[in-house]
MITIMI-267208 format. One record per residue: chain; z, y, x of N, C-alpha, C, O in turn; residue number from 1. Coordinates in steps of 0.2 Angstrom, whole numbers, plus 5000, padded with zeros to 4 digits. Layout:
SITE,cadena,nw,nv,nu,caw,cav,cau,cw,cv,cu,ow,ov,ou,num
SITE,A,Z,Y,X,Z,Y,X,Z,Y,X,Z,Y,X,NUM $
...
END
This chain:
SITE,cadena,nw,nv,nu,caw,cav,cau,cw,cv,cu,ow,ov,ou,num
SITE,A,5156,5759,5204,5151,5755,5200,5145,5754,5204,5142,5758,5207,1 $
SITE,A,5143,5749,5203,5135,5745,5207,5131,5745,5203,5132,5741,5199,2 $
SITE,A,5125,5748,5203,5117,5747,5198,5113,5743,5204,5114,5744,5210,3 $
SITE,A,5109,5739,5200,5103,5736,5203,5098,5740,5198,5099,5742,5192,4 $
SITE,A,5092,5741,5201,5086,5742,5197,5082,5739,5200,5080,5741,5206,5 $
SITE,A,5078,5732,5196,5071,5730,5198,5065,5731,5197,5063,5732,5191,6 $
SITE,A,5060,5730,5202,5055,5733,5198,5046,5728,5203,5046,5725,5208,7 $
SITE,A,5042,5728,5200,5038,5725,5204,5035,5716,5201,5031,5712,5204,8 $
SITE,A,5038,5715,5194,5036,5709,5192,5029,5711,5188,5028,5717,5186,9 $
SITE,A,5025,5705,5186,5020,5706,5183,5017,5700,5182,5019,5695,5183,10 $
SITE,A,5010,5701,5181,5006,5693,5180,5000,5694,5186,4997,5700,5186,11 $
SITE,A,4998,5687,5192,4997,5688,5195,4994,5680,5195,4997,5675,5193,12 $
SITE,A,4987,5679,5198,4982,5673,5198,4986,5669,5205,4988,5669,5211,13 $
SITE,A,4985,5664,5200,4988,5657,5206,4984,5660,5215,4978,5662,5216,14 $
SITE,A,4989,5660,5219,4986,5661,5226,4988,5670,5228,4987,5673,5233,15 $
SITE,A,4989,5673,5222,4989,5679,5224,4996,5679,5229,4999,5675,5231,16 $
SITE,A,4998,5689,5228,5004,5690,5232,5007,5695,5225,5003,5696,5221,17 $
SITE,A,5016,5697,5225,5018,5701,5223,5022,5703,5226,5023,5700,5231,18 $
SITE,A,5026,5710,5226,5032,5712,5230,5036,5716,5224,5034,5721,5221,19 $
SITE,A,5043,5711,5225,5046,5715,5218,5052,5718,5224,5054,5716,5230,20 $
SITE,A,5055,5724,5220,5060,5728,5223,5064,5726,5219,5063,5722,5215,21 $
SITE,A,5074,5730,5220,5079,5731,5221,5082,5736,5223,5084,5736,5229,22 $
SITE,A,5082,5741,5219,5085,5749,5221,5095,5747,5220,5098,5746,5215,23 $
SITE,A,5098,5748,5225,5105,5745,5221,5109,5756,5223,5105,5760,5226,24 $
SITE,A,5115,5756,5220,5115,5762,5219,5123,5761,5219,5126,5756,5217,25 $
SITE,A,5125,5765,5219,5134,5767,5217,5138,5764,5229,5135,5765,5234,26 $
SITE,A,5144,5763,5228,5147,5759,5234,5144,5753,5235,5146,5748,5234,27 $
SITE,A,5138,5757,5240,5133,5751,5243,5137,5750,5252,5140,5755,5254,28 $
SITE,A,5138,5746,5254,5137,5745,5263,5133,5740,5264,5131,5735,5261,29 $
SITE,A,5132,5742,5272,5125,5739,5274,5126,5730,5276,5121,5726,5278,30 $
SITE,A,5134,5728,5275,5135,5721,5275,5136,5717,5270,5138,5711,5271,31 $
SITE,A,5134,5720,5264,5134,5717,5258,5128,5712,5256,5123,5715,5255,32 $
SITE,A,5129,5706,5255,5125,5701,5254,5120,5703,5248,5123,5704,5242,33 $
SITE,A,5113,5704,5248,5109,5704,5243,5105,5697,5243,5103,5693,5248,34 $
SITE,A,5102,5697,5236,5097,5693,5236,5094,5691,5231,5097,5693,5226,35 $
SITE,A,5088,5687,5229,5084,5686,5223,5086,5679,5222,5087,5676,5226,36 $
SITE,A,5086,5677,5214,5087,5670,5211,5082,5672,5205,5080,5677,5202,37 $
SITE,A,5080,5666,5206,5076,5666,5198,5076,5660,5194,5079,5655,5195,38 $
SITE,A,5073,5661,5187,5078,5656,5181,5070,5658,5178,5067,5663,5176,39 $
SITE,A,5067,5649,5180,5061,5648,5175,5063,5645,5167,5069,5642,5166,40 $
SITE,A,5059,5646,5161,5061,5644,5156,5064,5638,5153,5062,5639,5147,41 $
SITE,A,5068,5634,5152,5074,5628,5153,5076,5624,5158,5076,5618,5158,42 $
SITE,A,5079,5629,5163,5081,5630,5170,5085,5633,5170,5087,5637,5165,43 $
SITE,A,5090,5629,5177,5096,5635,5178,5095,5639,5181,5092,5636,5186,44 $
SITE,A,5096,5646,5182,5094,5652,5187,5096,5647,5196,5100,5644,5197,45 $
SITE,A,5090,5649,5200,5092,5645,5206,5088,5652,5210,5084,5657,5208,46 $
SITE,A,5094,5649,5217,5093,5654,5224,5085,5654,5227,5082,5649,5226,47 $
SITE,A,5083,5660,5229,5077,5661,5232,5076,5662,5239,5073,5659,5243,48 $
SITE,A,5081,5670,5238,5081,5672,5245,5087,5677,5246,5089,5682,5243,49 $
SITE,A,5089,5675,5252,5097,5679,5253,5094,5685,5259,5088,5687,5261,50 $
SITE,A,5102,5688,5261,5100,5695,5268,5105,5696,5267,5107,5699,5263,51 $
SITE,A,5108,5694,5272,5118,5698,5275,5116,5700,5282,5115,5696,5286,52 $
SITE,A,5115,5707,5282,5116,5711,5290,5112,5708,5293,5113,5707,5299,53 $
SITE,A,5104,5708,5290,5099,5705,5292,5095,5698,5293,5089,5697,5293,54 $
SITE,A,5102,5693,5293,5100,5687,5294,5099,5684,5285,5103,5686,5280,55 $
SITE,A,5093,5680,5285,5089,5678,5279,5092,5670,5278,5095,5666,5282,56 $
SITE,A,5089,5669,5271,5090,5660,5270,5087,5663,5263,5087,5668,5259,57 $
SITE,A,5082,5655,5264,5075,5653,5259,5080,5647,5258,5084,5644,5261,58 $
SITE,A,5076,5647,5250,5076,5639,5247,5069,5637,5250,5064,5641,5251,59 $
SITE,A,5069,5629,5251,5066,5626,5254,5058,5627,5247,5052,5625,5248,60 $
SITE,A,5059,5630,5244,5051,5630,5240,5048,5635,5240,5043,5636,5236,61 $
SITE,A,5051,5640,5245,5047,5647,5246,5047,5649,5252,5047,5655,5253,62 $
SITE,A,5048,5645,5257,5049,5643,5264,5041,5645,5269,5037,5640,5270,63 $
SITE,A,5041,5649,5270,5035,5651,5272,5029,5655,5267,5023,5655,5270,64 $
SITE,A,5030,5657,5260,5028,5661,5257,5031,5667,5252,5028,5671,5248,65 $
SITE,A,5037,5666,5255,5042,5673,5252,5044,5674,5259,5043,5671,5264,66 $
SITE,A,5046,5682,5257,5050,5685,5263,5055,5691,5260,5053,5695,5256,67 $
SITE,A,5059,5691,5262,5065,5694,5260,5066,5700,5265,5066,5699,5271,68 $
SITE,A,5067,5707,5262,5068,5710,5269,5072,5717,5266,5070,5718,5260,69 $
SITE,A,5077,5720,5267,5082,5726,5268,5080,5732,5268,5084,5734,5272,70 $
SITE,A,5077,5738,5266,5078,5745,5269,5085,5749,5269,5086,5752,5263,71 $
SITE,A,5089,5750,5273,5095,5752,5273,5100,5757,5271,5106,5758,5270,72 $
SITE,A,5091,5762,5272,5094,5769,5272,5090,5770,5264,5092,5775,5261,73 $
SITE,A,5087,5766,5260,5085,5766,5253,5088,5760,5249,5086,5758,5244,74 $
SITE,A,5094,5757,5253,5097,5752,5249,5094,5748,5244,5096,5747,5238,75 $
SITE,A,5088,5748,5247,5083,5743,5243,5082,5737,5246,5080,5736,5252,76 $
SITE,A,5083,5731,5241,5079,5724,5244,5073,5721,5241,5073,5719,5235,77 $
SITE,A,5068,5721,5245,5063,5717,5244,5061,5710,5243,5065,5706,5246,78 $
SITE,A,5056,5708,5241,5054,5699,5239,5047,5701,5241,5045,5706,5238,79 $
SITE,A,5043,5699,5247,5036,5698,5246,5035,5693,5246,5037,5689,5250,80 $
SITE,A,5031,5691,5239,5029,5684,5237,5020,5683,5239,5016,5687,5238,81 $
SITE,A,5019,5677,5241,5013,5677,5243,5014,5669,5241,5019,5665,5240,82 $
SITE,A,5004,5669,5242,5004,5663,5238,5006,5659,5234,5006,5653,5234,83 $
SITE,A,5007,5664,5229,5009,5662,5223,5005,5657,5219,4999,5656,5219,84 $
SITE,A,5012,5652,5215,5011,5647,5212,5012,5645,5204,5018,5645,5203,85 $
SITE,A,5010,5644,5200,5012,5643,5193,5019,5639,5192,5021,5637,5186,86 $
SITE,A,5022,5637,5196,5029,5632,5197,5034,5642,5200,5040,5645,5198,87 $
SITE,A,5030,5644,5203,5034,5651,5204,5037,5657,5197,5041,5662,5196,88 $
SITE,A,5031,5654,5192,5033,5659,5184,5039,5658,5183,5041,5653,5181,89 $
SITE,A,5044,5663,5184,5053,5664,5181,5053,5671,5181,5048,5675,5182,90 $
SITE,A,5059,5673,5180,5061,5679,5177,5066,5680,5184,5071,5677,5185,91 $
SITE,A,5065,5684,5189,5067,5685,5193,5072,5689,5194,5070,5695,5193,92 $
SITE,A,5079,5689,5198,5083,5694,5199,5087,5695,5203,5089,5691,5207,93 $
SITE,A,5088,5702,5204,5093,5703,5213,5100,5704,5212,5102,5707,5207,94 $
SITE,A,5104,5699,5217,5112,5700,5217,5114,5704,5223,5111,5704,5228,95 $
SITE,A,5120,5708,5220,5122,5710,5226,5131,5708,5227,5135,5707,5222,96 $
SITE,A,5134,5709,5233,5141,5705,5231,5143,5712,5235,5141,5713,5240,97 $
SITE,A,5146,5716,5231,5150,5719,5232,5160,5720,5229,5163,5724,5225,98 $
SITE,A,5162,5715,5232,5171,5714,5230,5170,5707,5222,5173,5703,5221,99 $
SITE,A,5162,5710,5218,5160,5706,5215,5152,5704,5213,5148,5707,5217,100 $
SITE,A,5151,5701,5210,5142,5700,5208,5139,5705,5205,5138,5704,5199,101 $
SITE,A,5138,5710,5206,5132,5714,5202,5124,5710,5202,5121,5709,5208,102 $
SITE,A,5122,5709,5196,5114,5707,5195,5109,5713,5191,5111,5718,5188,103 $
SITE,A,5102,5710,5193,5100,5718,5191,5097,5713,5184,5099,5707,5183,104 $
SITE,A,5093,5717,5180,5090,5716,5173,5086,5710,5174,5085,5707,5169,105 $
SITE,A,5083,5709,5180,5078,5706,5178,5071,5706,5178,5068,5709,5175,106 $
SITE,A,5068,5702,5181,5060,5704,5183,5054,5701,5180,5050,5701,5184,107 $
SITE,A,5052,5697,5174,5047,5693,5175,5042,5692,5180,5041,5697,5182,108 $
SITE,A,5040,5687,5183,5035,5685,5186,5029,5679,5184,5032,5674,5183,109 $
SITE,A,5023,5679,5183,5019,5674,5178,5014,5673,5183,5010,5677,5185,110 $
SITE,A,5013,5666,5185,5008,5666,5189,5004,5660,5184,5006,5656,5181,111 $
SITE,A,4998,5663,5184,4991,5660,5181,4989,5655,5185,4990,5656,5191,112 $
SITE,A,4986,5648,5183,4983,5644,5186,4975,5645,5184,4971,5641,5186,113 $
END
């Protein structure tokens, strides 16, 4: 069995940074596709930021102020968001595919104008 645990959302003034985590836990390997999607209020949950075996893919609206990055040995995946935007306020969360989708709970994020 696979756990996600996230953690790192919060409320955050237009232009700041946040860095949310993903602790994933049970039969992890280091080729296993993770990544952040987030789902604003009557929106469909949409892609943010991928990482298989290192190589990354951005959605085209966080392309230069997200970054997505791996620790391997803490099977942890990170989101550093910067320059954040009031269009960025969703409840953010990490996927991991292992045989199947494990998602974690969930993160709010609130960017203030």
């Amino acid at each position: 069995q696979v756990q996600l645990v996230e953690s790192g959302g919060g409320l955050v003034q237009a232009g700041g940074s946040l860095r949310l985590s993903c602790a994933a836990s049970g039969n992890i390997f280091s080729w296993n596709p993770m990544g952040w999607y987030r789902q604003a209020p009557g929106k469909q949950r949409e892609l943010v930021a991928t990482i298989t075996s290192g190589s990354t893919t951005y959605a085209d609206s966080v392309k230069g102020r997200f970054y997505i990055s791996r620790d391997y040995a803490k099977n942890t995946v990170y989101l550093q968001m910067n320059s954040l935007t009031p269009e960025d306020t969703a409840v953010y969360y990490c996927k991991i595919v292992q045989r199947r989708e494990y998602w974690g709970q969930g993160a709010q994020v609130t960017v203030s104008s």
